[in-house]
KOLPAGU-68812 format. One record per residue: x, y, z of N, C-alpha, C in turn; residue number from 1; residue in one letter. Coordinates in steps of 0.001 Angstrom, whole numbers, plus 500000, padded with zeros to 6 digits. Layout:
BEGIN
[node [X,Y,Z],[X,Y,Z],[X,Y,Z],NUM,a]
...
This chain:
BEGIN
[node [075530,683319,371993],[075736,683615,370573],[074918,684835,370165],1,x]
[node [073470,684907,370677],[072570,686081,370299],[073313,687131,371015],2,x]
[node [073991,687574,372157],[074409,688163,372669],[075631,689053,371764],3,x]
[node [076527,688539,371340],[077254,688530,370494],[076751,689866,369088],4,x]
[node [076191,688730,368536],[074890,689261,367298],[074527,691063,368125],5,x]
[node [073971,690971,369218],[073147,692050,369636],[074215,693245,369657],6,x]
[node [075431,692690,370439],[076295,693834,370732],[076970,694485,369001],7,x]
[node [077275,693316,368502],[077422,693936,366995],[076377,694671,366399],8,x]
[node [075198,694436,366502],[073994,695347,365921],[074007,696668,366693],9,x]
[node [074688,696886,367984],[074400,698076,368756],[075537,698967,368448],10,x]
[node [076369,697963,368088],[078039,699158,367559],[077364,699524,366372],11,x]
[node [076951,698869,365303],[076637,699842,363531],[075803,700247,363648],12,x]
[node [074657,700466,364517],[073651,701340,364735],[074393,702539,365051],13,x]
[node [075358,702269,365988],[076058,703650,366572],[076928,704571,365742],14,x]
[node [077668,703375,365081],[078749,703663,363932],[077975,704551,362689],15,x]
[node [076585,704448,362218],[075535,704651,361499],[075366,705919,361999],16,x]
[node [074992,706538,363298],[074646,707436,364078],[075691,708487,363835],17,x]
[node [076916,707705,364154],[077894,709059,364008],[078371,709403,362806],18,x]
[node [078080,708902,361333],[078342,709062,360355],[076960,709958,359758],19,x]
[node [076158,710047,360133],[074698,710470,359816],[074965,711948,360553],20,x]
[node [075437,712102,362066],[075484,713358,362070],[076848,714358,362141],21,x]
[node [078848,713171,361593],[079098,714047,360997],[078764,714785,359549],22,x]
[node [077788,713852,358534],[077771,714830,357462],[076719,715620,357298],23,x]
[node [076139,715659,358701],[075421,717212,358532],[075774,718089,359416],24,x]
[node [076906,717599,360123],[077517,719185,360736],[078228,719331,359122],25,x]
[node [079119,718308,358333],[080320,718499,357125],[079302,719573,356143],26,x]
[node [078147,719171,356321],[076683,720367,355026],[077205,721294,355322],27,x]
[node [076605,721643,356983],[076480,722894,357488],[077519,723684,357670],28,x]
[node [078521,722934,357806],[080060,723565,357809],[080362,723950,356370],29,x]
């Protein structure tokens, strides 16, 4: 079950990640 939990916490960390650095290429662009 924690397993589960973990892999979901590691996708919106990631999902988080790539939203964080498209809108600072979207600034810089």
């Amino acid at each position: 079950m924690w397993r589960h939990g973990f892999v979901w916490f590691i996708r919106r960390l990631g999902i988080l990640a790539v939203k964080s650095v498209n809108l600072r290429y979207a600034r810089l662009a």
